[in-house]
Structures are given as structure tokens and as C-alpha cells.
N, C-alpha and C positions, 0 to 999 in steps of 0.2 A: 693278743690271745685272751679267752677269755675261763672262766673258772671250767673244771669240769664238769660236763653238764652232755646229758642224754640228747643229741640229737632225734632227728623225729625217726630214724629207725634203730633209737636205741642205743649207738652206741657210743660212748664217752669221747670227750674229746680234748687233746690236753692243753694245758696255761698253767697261769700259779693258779696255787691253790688256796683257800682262804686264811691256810697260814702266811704268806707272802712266799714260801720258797716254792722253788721251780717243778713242774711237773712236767716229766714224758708222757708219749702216748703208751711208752712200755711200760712205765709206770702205773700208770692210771688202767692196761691190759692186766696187769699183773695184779691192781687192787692194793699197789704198796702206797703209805701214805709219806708225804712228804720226812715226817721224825722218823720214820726207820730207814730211808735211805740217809738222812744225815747220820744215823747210830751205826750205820752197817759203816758209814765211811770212816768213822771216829772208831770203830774199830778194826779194820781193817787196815787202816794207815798205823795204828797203834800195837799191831802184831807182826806188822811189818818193818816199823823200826826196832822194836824189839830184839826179832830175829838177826837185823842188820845187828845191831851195836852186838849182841852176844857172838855173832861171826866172825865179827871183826876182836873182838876179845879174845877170843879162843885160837883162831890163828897167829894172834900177834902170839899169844902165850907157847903156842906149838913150835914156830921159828925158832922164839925166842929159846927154851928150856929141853924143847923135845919132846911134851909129853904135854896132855889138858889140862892136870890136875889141878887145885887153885886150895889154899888154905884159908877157908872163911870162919871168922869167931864171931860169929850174929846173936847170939844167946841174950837173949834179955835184953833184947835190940827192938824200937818200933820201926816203920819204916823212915822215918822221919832223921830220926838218929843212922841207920846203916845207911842215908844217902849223903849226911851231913857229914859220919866217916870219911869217907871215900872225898867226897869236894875237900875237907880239911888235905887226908893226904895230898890230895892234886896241886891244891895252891902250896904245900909245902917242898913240890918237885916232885913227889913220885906219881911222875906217870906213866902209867903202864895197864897193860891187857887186865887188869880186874876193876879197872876203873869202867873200862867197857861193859866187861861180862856186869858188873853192878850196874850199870845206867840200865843195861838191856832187862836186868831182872828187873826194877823200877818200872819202867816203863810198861813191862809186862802187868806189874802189881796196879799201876795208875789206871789204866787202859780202862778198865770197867768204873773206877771211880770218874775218872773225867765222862765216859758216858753216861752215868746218872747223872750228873750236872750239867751236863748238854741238855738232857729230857728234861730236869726241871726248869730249866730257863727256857725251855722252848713251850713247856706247857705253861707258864705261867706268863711270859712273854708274847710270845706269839698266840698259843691256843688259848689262852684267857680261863685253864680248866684247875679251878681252884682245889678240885678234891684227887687228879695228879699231882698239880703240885704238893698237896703234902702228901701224900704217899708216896712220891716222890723224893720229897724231903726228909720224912724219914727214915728213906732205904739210904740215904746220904749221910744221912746222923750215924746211923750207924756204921758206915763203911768209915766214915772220918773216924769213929772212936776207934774200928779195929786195926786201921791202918797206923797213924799219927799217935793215939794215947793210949793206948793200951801197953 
């Protein structure tokens, strides 16, 4: 297959693309470039185990007690620390339904961060585009300060 490229009545036709990853012909109909369908999948798998680990939380808690409700004291917590809680409880035995409902909120919180790190290694890896990569880079700086140290 070969890059996309205008046949002689016009219209595109698909291969990789000059990033190396995989191009459809829906793709290339559609005018989607190869980094948004990796961003769409990295978020899309990412809201979907989210949703999983919080269902799974929330029912175990349901069975378990009768009722949703869940007692969190996050207060003055980064994320860093409320996922390091939770793994301390786990390896000390208690596991149970908020370890879920936590992974799920996690996951939830990551989701966008892991997708800016996907974009910057792919524009700076793949697409070779220096002035993504740092604007890139520093939508990342800051997502790491808000999440992790703050």
C-alpha cells in the first residue's frame, strides 16, 4: 500500500501514512489523521475501563452493605497520594469495593493525561513537529503539576 495520495480522478487512497501508523480508506474519506484515531482509542478504552472498575465497585459495595454510599477523606490529597492510599490499604488486606470505585476514579483522572503523552511522543517521535512537541509538552507540565504535586 502506498502513502495517501490523490489518484488521477482525485480521490485518496489508503496505506500508512507518513507517520508509519495505519491508514483506512474511512479514514483518509473521513480526513481523520492517523494521532486522532490513536487519541480517540487511548480515550475511549480509557473511559471505558473506568466505567468498568467503578461498576464493578459499586455493585460489589451494593451486595455487600445494601446501599452506594462510600466514605472518602481525599482533602488535601494529590492524586498521587489518594491512589498510593488505597494500594497501601490493598497490600495490607483490605480489599474491597472502593478500591475499585478508586482505581475507576484514577483512571478516569489519567485518561486525559496519558492522552497528552501519547500526542507528545507521537509528534515528536513520529511527526518530527518540534513546536507540538513543546506545546505539547507544556499542556503535560502542567497536567503533572495538577495532578501529582500540587
Amino acid at each position: 500500500m502506498s502513502d495517501p495520495v490523490a489518484d488521477s480522478a482525485g480521490a485518496a487512497k489508503a496505506g500508512p501514512a507518513p507517520s508509519g501508523l495505519p491508514v483506512t480508506e474511512e479514514d483518509v474519506a473521513r480526513g481523520h489523521h492517523p494521532l486522532e484515531t490513536a487519541v480517540g482509542y487511548i480515550l475511549q478504552i480509557g473511559v471505558l475501563l473506568s466505567v468498568t472498575l467503578l461498576g464493578i465497585g459499586l455493585i460489589w459495595r451494593r451486595l455487600a452493605t445494601g446501599h452506594f454510599s462510600f466514605d472518602y477523606s481525599i482533602q488535601g490529597m494529590n492524586l498521587f497520594e489518594f491512589i498510593a492510599d488505597d494500594l497501601r490499604r490493598t497490600l495490607a488486606g483490605a480489599f474491597r469495593p472502593r478500591l475499585f470505585v478508586s482505581l475507576g476514579i484514577a483512571v478516569l483522572m489519567l485518561t486525559p493525561y496519558v492522552r497528552v503523552l501519547a500526542s507528545m511522543i507521537l509528534f515528536a517521535a513520529v511527526e518530527r513537529n518540534v513546536k507540538y512537541t513543546l506545546f505539547t509538552g507544556f499542556v503535560l507540565a502542567v497536567l503533572t503539576y495538577t495532578l501529582f504535586l500540587r
